[in-house]
Each structure stands twice: as C-alpha cells, then as structure tokens.
C-alpha positions in Angstrom: 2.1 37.5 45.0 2.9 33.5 44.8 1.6 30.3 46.0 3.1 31.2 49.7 1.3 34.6 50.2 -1.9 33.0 49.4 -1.0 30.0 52.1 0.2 32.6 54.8 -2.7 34.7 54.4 -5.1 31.4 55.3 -2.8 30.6 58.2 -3.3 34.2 59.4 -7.0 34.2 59.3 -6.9 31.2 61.4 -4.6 33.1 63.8 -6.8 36.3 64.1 -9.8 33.8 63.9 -9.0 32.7 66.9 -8.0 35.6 69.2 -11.4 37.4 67.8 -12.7 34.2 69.0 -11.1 34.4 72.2 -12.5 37.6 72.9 -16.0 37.0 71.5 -16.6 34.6 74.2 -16.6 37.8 76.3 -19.5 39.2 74.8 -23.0 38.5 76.8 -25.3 40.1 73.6 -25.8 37.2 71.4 -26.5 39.7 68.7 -22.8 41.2 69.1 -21.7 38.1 68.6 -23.4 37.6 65.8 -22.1 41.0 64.0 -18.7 40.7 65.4 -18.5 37.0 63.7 -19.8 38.1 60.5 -17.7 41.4 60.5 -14.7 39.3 60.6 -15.5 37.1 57.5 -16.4 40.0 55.9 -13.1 41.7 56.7 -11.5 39.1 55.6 -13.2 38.5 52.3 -12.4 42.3 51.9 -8.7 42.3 52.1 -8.7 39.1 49.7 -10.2 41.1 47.2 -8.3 43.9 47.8 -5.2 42.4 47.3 -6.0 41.2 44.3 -7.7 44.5 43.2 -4.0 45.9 43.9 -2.1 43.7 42.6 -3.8 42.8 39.5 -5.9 45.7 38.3 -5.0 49.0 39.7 -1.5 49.5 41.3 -0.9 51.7 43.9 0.7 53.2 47.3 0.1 49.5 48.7 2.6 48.1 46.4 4.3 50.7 45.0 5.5 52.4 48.0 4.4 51.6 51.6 4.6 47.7 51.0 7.9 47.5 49.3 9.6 50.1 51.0 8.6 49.0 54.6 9.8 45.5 53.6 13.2 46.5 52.4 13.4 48.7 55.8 12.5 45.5 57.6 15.4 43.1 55.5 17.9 45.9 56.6 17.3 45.5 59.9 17.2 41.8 59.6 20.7 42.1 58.0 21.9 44.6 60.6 20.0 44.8 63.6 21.7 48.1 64.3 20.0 49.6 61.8 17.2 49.7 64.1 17.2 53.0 64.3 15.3 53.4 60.9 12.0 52.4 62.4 12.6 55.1 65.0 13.8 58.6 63.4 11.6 60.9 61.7 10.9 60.2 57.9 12.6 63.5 57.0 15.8 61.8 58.8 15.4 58.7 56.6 18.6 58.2 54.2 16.9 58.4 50.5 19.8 56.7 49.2 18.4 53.3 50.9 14.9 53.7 49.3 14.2 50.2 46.8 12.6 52.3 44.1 14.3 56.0 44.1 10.9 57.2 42.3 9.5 56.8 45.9 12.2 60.1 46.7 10.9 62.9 48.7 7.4 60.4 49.9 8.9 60.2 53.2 9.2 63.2 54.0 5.6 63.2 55.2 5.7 61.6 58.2 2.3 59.9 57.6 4.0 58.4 54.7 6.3 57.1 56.5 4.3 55.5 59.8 2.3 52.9 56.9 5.8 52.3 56.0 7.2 51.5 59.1 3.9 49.8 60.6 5.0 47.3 57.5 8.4 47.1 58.3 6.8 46.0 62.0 4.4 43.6 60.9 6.7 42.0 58.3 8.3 40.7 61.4 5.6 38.0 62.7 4.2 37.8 59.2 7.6 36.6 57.4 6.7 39.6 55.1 4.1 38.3 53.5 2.3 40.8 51.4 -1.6 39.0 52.0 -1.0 38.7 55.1 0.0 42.4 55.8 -2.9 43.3 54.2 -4.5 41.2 56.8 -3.1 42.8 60.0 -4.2 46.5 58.9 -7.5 44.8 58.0 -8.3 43.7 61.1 -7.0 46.7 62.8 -9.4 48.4 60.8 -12.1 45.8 62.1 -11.4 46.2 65.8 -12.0 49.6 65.7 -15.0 49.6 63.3 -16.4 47.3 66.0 -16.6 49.7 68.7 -17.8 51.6 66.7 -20.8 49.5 65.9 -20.7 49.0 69.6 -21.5 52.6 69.9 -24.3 52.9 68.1 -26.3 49.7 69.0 -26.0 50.4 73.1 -27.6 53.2 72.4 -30.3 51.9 69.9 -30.5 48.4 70.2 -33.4 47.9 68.0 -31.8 49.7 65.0 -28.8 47.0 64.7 -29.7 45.9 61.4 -29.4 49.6 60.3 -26.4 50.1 62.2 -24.6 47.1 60.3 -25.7 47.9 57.0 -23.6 51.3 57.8 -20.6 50.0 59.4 -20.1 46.2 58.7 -21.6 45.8 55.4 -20.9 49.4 53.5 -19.0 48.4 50.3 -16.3 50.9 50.1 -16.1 51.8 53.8 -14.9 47.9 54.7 -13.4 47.6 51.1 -10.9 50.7 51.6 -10.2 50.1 55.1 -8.4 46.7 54.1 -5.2 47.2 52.8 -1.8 48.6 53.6 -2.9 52.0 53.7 -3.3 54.8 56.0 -7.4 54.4 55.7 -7.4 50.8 58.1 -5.4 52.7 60.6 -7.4 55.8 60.8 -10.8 54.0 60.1 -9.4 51.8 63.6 -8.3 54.6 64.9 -11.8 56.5 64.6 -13.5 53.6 66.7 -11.4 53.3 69.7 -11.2 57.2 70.1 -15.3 57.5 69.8 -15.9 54.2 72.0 -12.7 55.6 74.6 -14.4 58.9 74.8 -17.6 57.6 75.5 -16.9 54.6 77.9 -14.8 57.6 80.1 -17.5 60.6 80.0 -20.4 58.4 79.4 -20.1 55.0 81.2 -17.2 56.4 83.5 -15.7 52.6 83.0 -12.1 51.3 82.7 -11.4 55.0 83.0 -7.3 54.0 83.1 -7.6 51.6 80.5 -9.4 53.9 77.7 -7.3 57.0 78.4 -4.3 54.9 77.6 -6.0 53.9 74.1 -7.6 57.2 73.9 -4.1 58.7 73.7 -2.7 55.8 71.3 -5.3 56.0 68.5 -5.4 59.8 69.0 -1.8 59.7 68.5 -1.7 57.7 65.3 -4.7 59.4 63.7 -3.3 62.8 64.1 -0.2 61.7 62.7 -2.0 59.9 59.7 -4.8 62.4 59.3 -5.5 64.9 61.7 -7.9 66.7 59.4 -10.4 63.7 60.5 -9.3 64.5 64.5 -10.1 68.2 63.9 -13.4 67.8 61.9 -14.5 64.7 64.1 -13.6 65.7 68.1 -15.5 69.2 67.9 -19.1 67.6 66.9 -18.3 64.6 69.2 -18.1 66.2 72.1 -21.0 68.0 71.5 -22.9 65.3 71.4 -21.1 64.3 75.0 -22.4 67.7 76.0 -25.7 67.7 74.8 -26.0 63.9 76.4 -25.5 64.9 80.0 -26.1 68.4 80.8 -29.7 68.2 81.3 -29.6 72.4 81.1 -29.1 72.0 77.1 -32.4 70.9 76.5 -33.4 74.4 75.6 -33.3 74.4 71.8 -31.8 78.1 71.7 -29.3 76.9 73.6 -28.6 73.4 71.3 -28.6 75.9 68.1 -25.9 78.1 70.0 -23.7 75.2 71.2 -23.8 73.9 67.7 -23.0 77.3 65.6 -20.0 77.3 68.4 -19.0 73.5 67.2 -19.4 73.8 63.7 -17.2 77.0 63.9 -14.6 75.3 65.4 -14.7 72.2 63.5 -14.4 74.4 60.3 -11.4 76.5 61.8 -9.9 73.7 63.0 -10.4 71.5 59.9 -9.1 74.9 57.9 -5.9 75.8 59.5 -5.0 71.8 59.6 -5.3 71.4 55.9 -3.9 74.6 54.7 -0.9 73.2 56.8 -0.9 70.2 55.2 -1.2 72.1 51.7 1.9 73.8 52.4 4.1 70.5 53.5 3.0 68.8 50.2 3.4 72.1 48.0 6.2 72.7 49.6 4.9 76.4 49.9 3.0 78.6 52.1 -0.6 79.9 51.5 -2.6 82.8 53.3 -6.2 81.1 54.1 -7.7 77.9 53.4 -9.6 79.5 51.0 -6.3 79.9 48.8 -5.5 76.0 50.0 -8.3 74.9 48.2 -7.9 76.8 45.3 -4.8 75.4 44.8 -6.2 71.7 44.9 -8.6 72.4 42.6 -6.2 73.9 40.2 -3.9 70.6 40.4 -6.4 68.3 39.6 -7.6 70.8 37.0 -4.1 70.7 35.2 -4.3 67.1 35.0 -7.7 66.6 33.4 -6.3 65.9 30.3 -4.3 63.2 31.9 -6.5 61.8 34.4 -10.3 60.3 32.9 -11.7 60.3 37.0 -11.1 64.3 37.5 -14.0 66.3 37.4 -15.2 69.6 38.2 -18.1 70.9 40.9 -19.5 73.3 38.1 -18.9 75.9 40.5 -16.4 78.8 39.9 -14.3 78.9 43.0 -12.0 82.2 43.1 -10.5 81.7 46.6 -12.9 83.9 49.0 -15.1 82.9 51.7 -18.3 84.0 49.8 -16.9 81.9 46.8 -16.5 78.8 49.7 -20.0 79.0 50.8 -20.9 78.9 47.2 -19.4 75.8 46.4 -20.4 73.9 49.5 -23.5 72.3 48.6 -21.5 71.2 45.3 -19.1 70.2 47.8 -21.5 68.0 50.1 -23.4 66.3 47.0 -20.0 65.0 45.4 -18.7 63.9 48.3 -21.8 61.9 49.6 -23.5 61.3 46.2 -21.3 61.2 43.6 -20.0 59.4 41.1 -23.1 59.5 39.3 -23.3 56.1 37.0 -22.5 59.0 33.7 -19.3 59.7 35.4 -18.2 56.4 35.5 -15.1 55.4 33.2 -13.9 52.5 35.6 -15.7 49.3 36.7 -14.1 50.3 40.6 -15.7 54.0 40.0 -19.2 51.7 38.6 -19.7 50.3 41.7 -18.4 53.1 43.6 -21.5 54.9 41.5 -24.2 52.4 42.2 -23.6 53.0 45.9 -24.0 56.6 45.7 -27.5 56.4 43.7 -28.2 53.7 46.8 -27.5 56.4 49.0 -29.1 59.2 47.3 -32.6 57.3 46.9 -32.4 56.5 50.4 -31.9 60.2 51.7 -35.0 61.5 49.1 -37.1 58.7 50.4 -36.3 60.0 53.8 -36.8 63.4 53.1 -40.1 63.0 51.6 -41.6 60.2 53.5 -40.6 62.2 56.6 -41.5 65.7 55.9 -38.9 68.8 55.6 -39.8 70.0 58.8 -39.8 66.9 60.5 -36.6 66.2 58.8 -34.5 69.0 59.9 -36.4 69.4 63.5 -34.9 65.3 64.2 -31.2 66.7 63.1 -31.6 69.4 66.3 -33.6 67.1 68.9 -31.4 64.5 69.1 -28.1 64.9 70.1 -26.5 61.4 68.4 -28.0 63.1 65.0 -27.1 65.6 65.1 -23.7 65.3 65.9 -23.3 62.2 63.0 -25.2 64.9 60.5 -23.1 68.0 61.0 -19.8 66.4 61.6 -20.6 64.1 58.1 -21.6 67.3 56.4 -18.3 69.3 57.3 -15.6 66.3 56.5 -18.2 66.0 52.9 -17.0 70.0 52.2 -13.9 69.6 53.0 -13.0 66.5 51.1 -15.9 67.6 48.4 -13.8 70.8 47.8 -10.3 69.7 47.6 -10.5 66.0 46.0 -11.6 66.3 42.2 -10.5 62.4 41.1 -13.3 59.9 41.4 -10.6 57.7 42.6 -9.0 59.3 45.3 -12.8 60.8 47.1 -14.2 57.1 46.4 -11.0 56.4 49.4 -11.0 59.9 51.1 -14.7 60.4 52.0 -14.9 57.1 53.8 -14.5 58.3 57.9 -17.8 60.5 57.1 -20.2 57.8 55.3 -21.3 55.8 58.1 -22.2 58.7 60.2 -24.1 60.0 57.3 -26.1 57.1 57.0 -26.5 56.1 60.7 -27.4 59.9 60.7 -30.4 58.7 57.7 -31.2 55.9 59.6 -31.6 57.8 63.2 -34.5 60.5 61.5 -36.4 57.9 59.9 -36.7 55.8 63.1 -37.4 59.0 65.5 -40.0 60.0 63.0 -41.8 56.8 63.0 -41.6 55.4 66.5 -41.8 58.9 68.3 -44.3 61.1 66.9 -47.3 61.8 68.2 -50.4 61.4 65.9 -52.8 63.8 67.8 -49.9 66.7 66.8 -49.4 66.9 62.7 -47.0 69.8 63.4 -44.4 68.1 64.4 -44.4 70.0 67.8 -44.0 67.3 69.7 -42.1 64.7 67.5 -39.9 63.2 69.8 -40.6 62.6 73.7 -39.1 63.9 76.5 -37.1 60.4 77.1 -35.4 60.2 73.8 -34.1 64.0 74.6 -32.8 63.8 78.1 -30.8 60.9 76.2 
C-alpha cells in the first residue's frame, strides 16, 4: 500500500457514505437509522484495520492471490479489451501461463477461487485498482446484507435491538472477517439478502418480483462461494417459515417431527456437499462424509509440527457414524467456544480467545439463570429459536470437525455466530418477559401470542 491507496480509500468512504445516506433517508424507524449509520462507520473502521492486519502482519489470500491476480486479469483487459473473455469462462478454462505469481497454479481451478478473483478484476474498474478501496467495496457488500439481516431480527423483536446489534453490527470477528477481499463479505452479504428475500416473499408477501430477482442473485453467488452454508442454512430456515404460518404446527409432537425431518436434511445435505467439495480439493474421491472428515483431520494433523494454531478435539475419530456423533459435542464447543485464552499463540487468535470466554460466560449464565428445562423448552416453543439454535449448532459440527487451525475456524465459523447468539439472546428474553409466576414448571412459559408468531 502507498500514500494513494490510503487517499482513495477516504474518497470511497465518502462515495458509499453517501449512497448509504441516500437510502437511509428511506428509513421511517429512527432506530434503523441509527444502526444502519453506525454499522457503516463501523464497517468501515473494520476494513481499515483489516487492510493493515493483511498487509502488515499476517499475509494472506487477500494479497497473495485474489487481489493481485484479479488486478493483473483486470490490466489485461485494460491492455486488450478482447481479452474480455477472462472474466467470463470458467476458472478451470483460465490460461495458468498468465497467472502474476505461478505459485498461485492449480487455485483457480476452484471456481470459488476464481469468482473473488474476478469480482476484483470488476471492481478494480471504478476503483482505479486500488487495494483499500477494494477492500472497501466487499466491505460494504458485506454490510448491506448484514443489514437486512439486522432488519430481520428487530421487525420481529423490536425491543431486543440492542441485543440484536451486539450480534450482528458490533461482533468482533463476524464484522472484522467479513471486510476484506475474501469470499466471507460476499457470502456474509449474501446470507442477509437470501434470509430478508425469503422472508419479505413468504412472510410479508412484498416486492415479491423484486426479492425473487435478489433471492436468485445471492443464492447464486453463495452457492458458488460456499454452498455448504446454502445447504446447512435453507433447511432450518424454512422451518422456521413453516412453523411461522401454519397455525396446525403448534402441536409440539408435530414441531419435534418437522424438526428431526430438517435437521436430517440439513446434515445430508451439508454431508454430500462437503464430501464433494473434499474430493475437488483432494483431487480424489471418498465413500461418505464420514471418510471426508477423516481426511481433514488427518491434513491438519500432518502439519502440526508446522503449524502452532492446529489442534486436536481430544476425540479419536475413526471415520464411522458412531465415531461422528462422538465427536460432535467436541465439535460444537470448538467451533463456538474455542480458542480458549491457553491455546493462544497469536495476539489475532488472543482476541479471537477473549471473545469465546465472552461467549461462553454468557451461554452458562443463561443456562443457569434460566433453568435447564426452561432452557431447552424456549429452543422448541419458538420457532425464530429454534431455527437460529439448530441451524448454528449443525454449521458448529461441521466446521468444528473439519477445521483444526485456530486461524482458519476463527474465519470459517463466522455465518453461524450471530445466530447462535441471537439464538442466547431470544431464551433469556422469552424466559423473563413470558413466564408465568403462578406456574414454576415451566408449563406455561411462553403465551399463546409469542407461539402463533
């Protein structure tokens, strides 16, 4: 970086300042102002510090592969606008011989290697190629999405907004790994307009053309990205569309069934899709999931003399179901809890650390200020927990029991903290608003109004 990419980057935050302005004025709820206003500073703030995190203390994809090379793709063009064609192809089609860095061989042959890549070579366009202010465009795609999603939430639970921010617009490494040239921004965007889309058609039954049209884009580009968060995310989604308006699902044998049907089908799904993806990066092909994860663990397990973030579940996985089941709770805990401040040999992994102990104190204080009974009752009685519980607690396994760096979970488990927070936030606040104090049982913690939605 130079003197000019830190002048662009301010001109661009004017720019974006004022189109988010722009469309701010459209906003009635003075408290949606207030959030969208300070989301954007703090967006902003975040992909400053990110660019300097990756720049000057721990190099990366950013600018080792998908800046660089989608700026070179964009000079070529430049040079010879016939070339145009390399923004269009396939990344298995792309010529390696006209890679800048030939170390970056064989990256692009995974397509979703190639989209950050070619969304740089895009954006380099209108931003002269300006590395800050690349940053900044995936940044505040990041943020327009993250938006809706707050937007989500707080229609639905106005009172809780506070809460709601602290998960979405404030979360440390949810807004800090969602602004940079990476495929995170994109699919962290991507993640709020598909929820909001989905629930503005089935839901509000508004602008029906309009969000099928984004609905399809941002399904699109997270599929391509990572579909494992599609597959893990739609199943307990529109569950909770389900359980929101058919009034006939208010019998609870019928919620448990629905849900055992979800959760099946958010594990197959999220199985199949990242055995598929285990084979395209091994390059060969594996029997189950069970044997896909296996094989992750025994990657990062070869370079633990090499790498000082791996670590191990302290579970013995052999590659069967029964050994899967085993390991999930392992799984769930490193994914949503870990670090622990021990384990930390970095000052990123530190703070990454000090969030998870945050996060772990909160759910314990939860858990015992609530009640067990209560606690797990709330996940089944309301439908926005528990689809945010289950669908967090399946992406937690799945990323739990493949990623064994510090580093890479701190960046992989971010689509599922949010919703595992919100999820926190939503017991605590049924349990103290709703209950009834003539009924210590519990049988009749939440009224018949929060359950018919």
């Amino acid at each position: 970086m130079n003197a000019l990419d830190f002048i662009f980057f301010f001109i661009y935050v004017f720019i974006f300042y004022v189109i988010f302005a722009f469309r701010r004025r459209k906003l009635e709820d003075p408290l949606l102002k207030k959030y969208h206003k300070q989301g954007f500073w703090i967006k902003c703030l975040a992909t400053f510090a990110y660019c300097i995190f990756v720049v000057y203390l721990s190099p990366g994809d950013t600018n080792g592969l998908y800046y660089p090379e989608g700026l070179n793709i964009a000079k070529m063009i430049l040079h010879d606008p016939s070339r145009i064609s390399l923004i269009t192809h396939k990344g298995s089609d792309f010529d390696e011989s006209l890679l800048l860095n030939i170390a970056n061989s064989g990256y692009f042959s995974e397509e979703s290697n190639f989209w950050v890549s070619r969304l740089v070579a895009l954006f380099s366009f209108f931003t002269f190629g300006k590395f800050m202010a690349i940053n900044l465009v995936f940044s505040m795609i990041a943020f327009s999405g993250t938006f809706r999603l707050y937007r989500f939430f707080y229609e639905q639970y106005p009172h809780l907004h506070r809460q709601f921010a602290i998960a979405i617009i404030y979360f440390p490494t949810f807004v800090f790994w969602s602004a940079g040239i990476l495929k995170d921004p994109i699919c962290i965007g991507a993640l709020g307009w598909i929820t909001y889309c989905l629930y503005s058609i089935f839901y509000k039954k508004k602008n029906i053309v309009r969000n099928i049209f984004l609905l399809l884009l941002f399904g699109y580009l997270l599929a391509v990205l990572k579909v494992y968060i599609l597959v893990a995310y739609l199943p307990f989604f529109v569950l909770y569309l389900i359980l929101k308006n058919v009034n006939l699902v208010r019998n609870q044998f019928a919620r448990l069934a629905i849900l055992l049907i979800f959760m099946v089908g958010a594990v197959a799904g999220s199985v199949s899709v990242m055995a598929t993806i285990q084979e395209a990066l091994a390059g060969y092909t594996q029997k189950s999931i069970t044997q896909s994860i296996k094989s992750y663990q025994t990657n990062y397990q070869n370079q633990s003399n090499l790498v000082d973030s791996n670590f191990s579940l302290g579970v013995e996985f052999d590659g069967s179901i029964l050994s899967l089941a085993k390991i999930a709770p392992a799984a769930i805990v490193a994914t949503l809890f870990r670090p622990f401040i021990w384990e930390s040999k970095k000052v990123s992994t530190l703070l990454s650390s000090l969030e998870s102990l945050s996060l772990m104190l909160f759910t314990l204080y939860v858990f015992i200020r609530v009640r067990p009974f209560r606690f797990f009752r709330s996940i089944f009685k309301d439908p926005m927990v528990t689809y945010c519980f289950f669908y967090s607690l399946v992406f937690a396994l799945f990323v739990g029991a493949t990623t064994l760096n510090f580093g890479t979970l701190v960046r992989y488990k971010i689509p599922a903290m949010p919703f595992y927070l919100i999820s926190i936030f939503l017991i605590l606040d049924l349990n103290r608003k709703k209950k009834n104090p003539r009924d210590d049982s519990g049988e009749k913690l939440i009224s018949e109004e929060v359950l018919s939605g």
